[in-house]
N, C-alpha and C positions, 0 to 999 in steps of 0.2 A: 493693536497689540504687536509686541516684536516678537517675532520667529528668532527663540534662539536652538540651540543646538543641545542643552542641558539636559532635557528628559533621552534625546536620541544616544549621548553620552554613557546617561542610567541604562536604558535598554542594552546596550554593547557589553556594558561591565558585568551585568548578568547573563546574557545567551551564553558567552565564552565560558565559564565555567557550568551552569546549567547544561550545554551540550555534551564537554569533556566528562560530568558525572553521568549523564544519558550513557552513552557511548560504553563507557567503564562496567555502568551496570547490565551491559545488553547480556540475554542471554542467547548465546548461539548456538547452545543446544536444540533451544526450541525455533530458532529458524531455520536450522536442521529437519525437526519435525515439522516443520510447517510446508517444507521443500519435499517431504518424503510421502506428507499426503498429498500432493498436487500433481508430484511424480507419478503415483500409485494408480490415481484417476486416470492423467491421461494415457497407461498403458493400456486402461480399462476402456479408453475412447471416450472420458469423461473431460469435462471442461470446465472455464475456468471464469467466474464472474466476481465483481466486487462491487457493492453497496458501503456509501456513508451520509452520514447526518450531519447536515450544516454547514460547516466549512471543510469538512473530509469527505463529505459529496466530492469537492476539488480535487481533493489529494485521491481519491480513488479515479477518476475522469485520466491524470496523469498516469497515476500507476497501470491503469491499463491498456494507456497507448505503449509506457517502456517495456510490461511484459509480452504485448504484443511484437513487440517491435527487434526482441531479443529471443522468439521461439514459444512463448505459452501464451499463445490467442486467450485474451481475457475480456468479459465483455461486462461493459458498463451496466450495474443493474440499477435505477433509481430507485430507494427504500419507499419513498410513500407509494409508490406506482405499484411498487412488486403485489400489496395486499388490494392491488385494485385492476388483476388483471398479468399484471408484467411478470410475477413469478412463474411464468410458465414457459418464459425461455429457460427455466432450472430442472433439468429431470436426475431420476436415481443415479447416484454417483458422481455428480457432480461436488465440487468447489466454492464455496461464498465465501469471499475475505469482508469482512464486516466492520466497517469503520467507527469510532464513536468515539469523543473526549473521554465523556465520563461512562462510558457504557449502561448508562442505564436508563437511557430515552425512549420514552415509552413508543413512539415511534419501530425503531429498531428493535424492537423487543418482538414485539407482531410480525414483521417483517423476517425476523430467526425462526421464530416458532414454525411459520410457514415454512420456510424453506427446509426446516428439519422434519416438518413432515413429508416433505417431499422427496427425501432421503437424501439430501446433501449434507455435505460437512459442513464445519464451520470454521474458519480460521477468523479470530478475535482480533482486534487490534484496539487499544484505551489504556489512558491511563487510569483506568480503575480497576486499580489491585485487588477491591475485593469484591466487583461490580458484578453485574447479573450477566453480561455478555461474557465474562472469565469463566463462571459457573456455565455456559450455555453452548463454551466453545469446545470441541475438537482437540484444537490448541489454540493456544494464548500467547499473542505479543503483547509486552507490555509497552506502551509508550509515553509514559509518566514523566512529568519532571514539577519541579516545587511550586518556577514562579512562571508567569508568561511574560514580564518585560516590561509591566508600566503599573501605574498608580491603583489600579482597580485589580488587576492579577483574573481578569477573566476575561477578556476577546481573545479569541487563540491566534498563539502564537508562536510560542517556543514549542508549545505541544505539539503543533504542526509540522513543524522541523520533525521532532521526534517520530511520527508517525511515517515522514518522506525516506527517513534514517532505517527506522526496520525493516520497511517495504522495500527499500532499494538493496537494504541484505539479500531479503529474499529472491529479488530481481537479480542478485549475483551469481544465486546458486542454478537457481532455474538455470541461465544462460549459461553456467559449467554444464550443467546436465545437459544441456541440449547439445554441447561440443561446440557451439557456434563458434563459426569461423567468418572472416572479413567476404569471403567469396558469398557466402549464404545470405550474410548482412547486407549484402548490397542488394540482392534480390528485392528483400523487402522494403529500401530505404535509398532507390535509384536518384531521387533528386536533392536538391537545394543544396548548398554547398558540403555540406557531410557526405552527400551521396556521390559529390564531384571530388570531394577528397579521396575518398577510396580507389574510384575508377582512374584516378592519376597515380596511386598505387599500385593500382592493379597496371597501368603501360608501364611505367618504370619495372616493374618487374619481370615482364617480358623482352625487356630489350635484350 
């Protein structure tokens, strides 16, 4: 069979508007509040962890190396694990950013309830606008979009995008809150060549 380029075509002519409507509709109000309860925590000496289901298991595994890695130590919670043991790196006043496409995987469900018994927050993130994890959260990112990119319109994909697009909002504010500066950054991000970029910044600007 020949590899052509035709569906890869389809795929591109949808993300690009698919995104640009993402985007349009973000609200930054409630990435605001999303930044205002994680702020509030860690004054409190509360911390910061994030669970997701499936392929947002990923996108969480990332997001909490970048908020780590920009001032709000975040630690990876695995959702099946947390109801079997693991929720109990979560104590009072803590943080859960809670990942889910459709928010309402019965997995992730168990996995909320515990940890709101355990008196954490919750910050939501799915495209489901009127899903059980909206109802369950703190606050709510929405990460919605129509299609995902190919003939079945179900392996994620553009959703994905959308969920990396909120979280990295949030990842912005955090890292204004925290004032980070390039001197700080390099603390925690000494090597490979990012860490080599900086420290050739940093002689040049002593000379």
């Amino acid at each position: 069979m020949e590899i052509t380029t035709n569906k890869l075509e389809a795929y591109i002519e949808v993300l690009q508007p698919e995104i640009n409507d993402y985007i349009n509709r973000l609200d930054k109000e409630k990435v605001v509040e999303a930044c205002e309860v994680i702020s509030e925590s860690k004054r409190n000496h509360g911390r910061v962890h994030i669970t997701g289901v499936g392929k947002p298991s990923h996108v969480a595994e990332y997001i909490a190396a970048l908020n780590s890695s920009v001032g709000t130590p975040t630690y990876y919670l695995d959702t099946t694990e947390a109801i079997h043991g693991s929720a109990g790196q979560v104590i009072p006043g803590d943080v859960v950013i809670a990942i889910s496409n459709s928010g309402q995987t019965e997995e992730l469900k168990r996995t909320v309830e515990s940890l709101k018994r355990l008196g954490a927050k919750i910050i939501g993130v799915s495209g489901g606008e009127n899903s059980w994890l909206k109802d369950h959260s703190t606050v709510f990112l929405l990460a919605g979009v129509n299609q995902e990119g190919d003939d079945l319109n179900k392996p994620p994909r553009i959703s994905i995008i959308a969920e990396i697009i909120v979280l990295q909002c949030l990842s912005i504010l955090l890292q204004q809150e925290e004032q980070l500066d390039l001197d700080k950054y390099y603390q925690w991000h000494p090597g490979g060549a990012l860490g080599e970029s900086i420290k050739n910044l940093k002689e040049v600007g002593t000379q």
